[in-house]
C-alpha positions as CSV (number, residue, x, y, z in Angstrom):
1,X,23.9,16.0,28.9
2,X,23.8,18.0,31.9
3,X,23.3,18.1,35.6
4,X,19.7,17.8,36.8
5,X,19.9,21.3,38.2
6,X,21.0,22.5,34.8
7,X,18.4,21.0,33.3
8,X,15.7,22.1,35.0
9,X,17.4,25.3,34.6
10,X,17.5,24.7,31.4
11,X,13.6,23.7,30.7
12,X,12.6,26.9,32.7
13,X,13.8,29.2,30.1
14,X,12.2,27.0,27.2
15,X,8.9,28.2,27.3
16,X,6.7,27.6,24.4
17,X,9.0,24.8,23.2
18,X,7.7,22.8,26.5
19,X,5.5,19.8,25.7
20,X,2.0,21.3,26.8
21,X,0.9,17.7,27.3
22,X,3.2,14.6,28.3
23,X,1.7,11.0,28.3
24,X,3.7,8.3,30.0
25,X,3.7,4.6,29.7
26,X,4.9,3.4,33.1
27,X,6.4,-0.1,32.1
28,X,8.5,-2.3,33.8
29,X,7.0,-2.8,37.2
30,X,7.4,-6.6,37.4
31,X,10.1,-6.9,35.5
32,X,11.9,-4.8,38.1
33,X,10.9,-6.6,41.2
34,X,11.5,-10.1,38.8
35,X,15.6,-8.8,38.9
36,X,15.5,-8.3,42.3
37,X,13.6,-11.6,43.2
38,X,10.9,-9.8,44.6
39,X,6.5,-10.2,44.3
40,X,5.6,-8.2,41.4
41,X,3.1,-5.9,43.6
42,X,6.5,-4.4,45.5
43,X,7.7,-3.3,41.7
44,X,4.4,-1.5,41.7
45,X,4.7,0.1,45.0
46,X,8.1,1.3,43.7
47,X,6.6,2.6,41.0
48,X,4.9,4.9,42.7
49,X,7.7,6.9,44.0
50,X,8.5,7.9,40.4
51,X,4.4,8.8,39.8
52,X,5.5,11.3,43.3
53,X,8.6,12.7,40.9
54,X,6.7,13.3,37.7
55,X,4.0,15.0,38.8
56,X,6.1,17.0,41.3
57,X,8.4,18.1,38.2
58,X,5.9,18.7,35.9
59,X,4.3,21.2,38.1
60,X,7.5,22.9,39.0
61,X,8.3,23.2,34.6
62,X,4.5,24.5,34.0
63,X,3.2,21.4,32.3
64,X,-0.3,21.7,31.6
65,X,-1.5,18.1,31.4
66,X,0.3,15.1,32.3
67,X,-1.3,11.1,32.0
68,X,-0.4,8.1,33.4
69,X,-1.2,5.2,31.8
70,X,-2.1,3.0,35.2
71,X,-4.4,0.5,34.7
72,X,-5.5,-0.7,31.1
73,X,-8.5,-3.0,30.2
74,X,-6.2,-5.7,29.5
75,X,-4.7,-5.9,32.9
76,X,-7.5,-7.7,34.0
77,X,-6.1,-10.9,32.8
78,X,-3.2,-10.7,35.0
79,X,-3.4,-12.8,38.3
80,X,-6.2,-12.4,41.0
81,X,-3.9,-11.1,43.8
82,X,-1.9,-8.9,41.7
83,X,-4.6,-6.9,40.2
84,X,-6.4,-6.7,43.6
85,X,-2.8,-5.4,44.9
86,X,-3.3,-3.0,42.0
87,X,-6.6,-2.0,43.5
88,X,-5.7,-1.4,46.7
89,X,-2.5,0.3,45.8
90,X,-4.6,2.9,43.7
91,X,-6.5,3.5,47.1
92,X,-3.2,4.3,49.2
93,X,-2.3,6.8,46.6
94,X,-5.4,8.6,46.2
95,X,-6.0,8.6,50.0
96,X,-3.0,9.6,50.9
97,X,-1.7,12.4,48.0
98,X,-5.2,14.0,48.0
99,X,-4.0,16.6,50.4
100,X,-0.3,17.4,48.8
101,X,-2.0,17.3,44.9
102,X,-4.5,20.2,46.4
103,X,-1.5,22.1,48.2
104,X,0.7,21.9,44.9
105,X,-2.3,22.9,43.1
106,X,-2.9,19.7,40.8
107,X,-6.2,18.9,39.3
108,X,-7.1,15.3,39.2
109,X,-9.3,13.5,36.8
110,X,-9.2,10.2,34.9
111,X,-9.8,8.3,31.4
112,X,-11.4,4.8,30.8
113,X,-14.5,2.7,32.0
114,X,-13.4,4.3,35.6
115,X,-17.2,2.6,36.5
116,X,-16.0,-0.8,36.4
117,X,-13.2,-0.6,38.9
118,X,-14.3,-2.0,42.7
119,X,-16.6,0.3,44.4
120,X,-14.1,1.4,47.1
121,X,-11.4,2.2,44.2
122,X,-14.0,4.1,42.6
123,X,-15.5,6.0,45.2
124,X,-11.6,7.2,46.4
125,X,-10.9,7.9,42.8
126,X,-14.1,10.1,42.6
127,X,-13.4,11.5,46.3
128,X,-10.4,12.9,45.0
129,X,-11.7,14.4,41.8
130,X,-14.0,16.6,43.7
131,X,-11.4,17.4,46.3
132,X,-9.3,18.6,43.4
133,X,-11.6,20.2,40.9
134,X,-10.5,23.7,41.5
135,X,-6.7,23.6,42.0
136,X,-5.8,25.3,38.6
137,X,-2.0,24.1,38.2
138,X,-1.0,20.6,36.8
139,X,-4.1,18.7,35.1
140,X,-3.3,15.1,36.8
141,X,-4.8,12.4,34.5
142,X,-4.9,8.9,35.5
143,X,-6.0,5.6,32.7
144,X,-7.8,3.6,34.4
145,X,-9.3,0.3,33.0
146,X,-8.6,2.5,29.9
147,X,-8.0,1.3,26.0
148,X,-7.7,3.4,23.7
149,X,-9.6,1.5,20.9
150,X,-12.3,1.4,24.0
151,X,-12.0,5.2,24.2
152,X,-12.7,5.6,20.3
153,X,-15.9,2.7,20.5
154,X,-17.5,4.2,23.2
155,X,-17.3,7.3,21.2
156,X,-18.9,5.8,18.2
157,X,-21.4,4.7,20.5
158,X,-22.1,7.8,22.4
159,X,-22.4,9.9,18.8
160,X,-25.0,6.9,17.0
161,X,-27.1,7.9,19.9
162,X,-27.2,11.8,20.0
163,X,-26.2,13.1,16.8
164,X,-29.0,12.6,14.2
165,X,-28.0,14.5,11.0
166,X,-24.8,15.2,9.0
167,X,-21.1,14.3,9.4
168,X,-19.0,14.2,12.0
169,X,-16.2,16.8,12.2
170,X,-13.2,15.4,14.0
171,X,-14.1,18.2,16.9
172,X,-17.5,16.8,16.9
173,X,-15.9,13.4,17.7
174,X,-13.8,14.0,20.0
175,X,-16.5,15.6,22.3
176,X,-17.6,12.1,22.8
177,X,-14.3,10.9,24.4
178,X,-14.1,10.6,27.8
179,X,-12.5,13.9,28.4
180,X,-13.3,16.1,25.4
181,X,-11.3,19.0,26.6
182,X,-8.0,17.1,26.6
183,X,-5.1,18.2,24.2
184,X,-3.6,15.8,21.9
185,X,-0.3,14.6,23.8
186,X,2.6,16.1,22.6
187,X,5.2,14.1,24.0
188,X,4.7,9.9,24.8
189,X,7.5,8.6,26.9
190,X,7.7,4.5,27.5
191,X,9.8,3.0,30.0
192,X,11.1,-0.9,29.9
193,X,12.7,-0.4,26.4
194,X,9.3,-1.7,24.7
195,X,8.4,-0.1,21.1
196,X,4.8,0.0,21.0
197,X,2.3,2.6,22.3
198,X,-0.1,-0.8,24.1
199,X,-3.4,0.9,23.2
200,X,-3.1,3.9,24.9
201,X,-4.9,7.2,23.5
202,X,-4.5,6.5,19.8
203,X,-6.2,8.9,18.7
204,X,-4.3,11.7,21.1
205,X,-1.3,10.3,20.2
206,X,-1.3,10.8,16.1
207,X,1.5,12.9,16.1
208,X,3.2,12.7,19.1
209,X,6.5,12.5,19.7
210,X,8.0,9.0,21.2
211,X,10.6,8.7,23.1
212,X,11.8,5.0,24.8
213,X,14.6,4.4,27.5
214,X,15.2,1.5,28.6
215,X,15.1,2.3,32.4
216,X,12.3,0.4,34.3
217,X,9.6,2.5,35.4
218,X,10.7,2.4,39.5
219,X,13.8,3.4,38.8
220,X,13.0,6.4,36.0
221,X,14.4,9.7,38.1
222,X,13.8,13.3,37.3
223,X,16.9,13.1,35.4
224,X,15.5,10.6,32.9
225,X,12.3,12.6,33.0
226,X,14.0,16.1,32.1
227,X,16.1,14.8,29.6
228,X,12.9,13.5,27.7
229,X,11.7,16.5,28.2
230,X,15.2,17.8,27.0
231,X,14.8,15.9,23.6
232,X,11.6,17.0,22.7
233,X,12.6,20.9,22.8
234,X,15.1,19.5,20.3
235,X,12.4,18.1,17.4
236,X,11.4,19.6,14.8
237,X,7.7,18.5,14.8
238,X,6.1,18.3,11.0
239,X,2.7,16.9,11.3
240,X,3.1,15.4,7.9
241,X,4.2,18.6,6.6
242,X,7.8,20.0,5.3
């Protein structure tokens, strides 16, 4: 399957057959820190070392847009101090990567009802945003308090208010989402082994292609990411076609 050095070596030379747009599904936080007999919010803080490799490796292979689904509507439900470790974790990050996202050239923005989080988590996440709105490299996307049957409502919404004749065109639609000028994602990776997609950018993910391991997301390592990566360049993608 190759050494990590030869693939990235590998993915270098792919060019066009590179995913322009990977979408990741980071499972398998508390599950992790379950094994290991360990509070669910270390799992997370775990979790972000591999958040640190993907977006550095992405950068280095030319990826145009990479998301992370982080936060989802549903994870409200979970328990008071986990989610508010959530919070504050989200904080740490964005306070402290600001400066290397902007030296690597990586643009930040986020999906989701980002106006519900806590002010403070709010006000980092939109600190960051503008700190980062210029860097032309990587396009960093974060989900936060994001569903994807959310995205598409609030969509609906937006075009029963300001569209006032005709049909929609599915271009029309989409410039209601919350980031219109997102591509569709080409390639969804899941971690934890789990086959579903959890309501994350349906409508972006139509046609992309899935690929599962079964590796929990704080231990996934640039190997496991390139040779995602790897299998992709390998598919034949159809789109319904022949």
């Amino acid at each position: 399957m190759g050494t990590e050095n030869e693939l990235m070596s590998e993915l270098s030379r792919a060019g066009t057959n590179l995913p322009r747009h990977i979408a990741i599904i980071m499972d398998g936080n508390g599950r992790w820190a379950k094994k290991r007999f360990l509070p669910r919010i270390v799992g997370h803080q775990e979790g972000v070392k591999s958040v640190r490799m993907a977006v550095e490796t992405a950068g280095k292979l030319g990826i145009q847009y990479l998301s992370l689904y982080a936060f989802s509507t549903e994870n409200w439900s979970r328990p008071k101090d986990e989610v508010n470790g959530l919070m504050t974790l989200l904080r740490d990050y964005l306070r402290r990567e600001v400066k290397k996202l902007k030296k690597n050239n990586v643009r930040l923005s986020a999906v989701g009802r980002t106006h519900e989080l806590p002010a403070e988590s709010e006000k980092e996440l939109r600190k960051a945003i503008a700190e980062t709105r210029d860097c032309g490299g990587l396009n960093l996307v974060l989900a936060l308090n994001y569903s994807g049957k959310t995205e598409i409502l609030d969509a609906v919404n937006k075009a029963l208010e300001q569209v006032t004749a005709g049909p929609l065109s599915e271009s029309k639609f989409k410039s209601f989402f919350y980031l219109p000028e997102l591509p569709d994602v080409d390639l969804l990776i899941r971690t934890s082994g789990e086959m579903r997609i959890s309501n994350f950018m349906l409508w972006q993910c139509a046609y992309s292609e899935i690929y599962v391991t079964p590796r929990f997301w704080p231990e996934f390592r640039k190997i496991d990411f390139l040779r995602a990566i790897q299998e992709y360049t390998k598919r034949e993608r159809r789109y319904g076609g022949v």
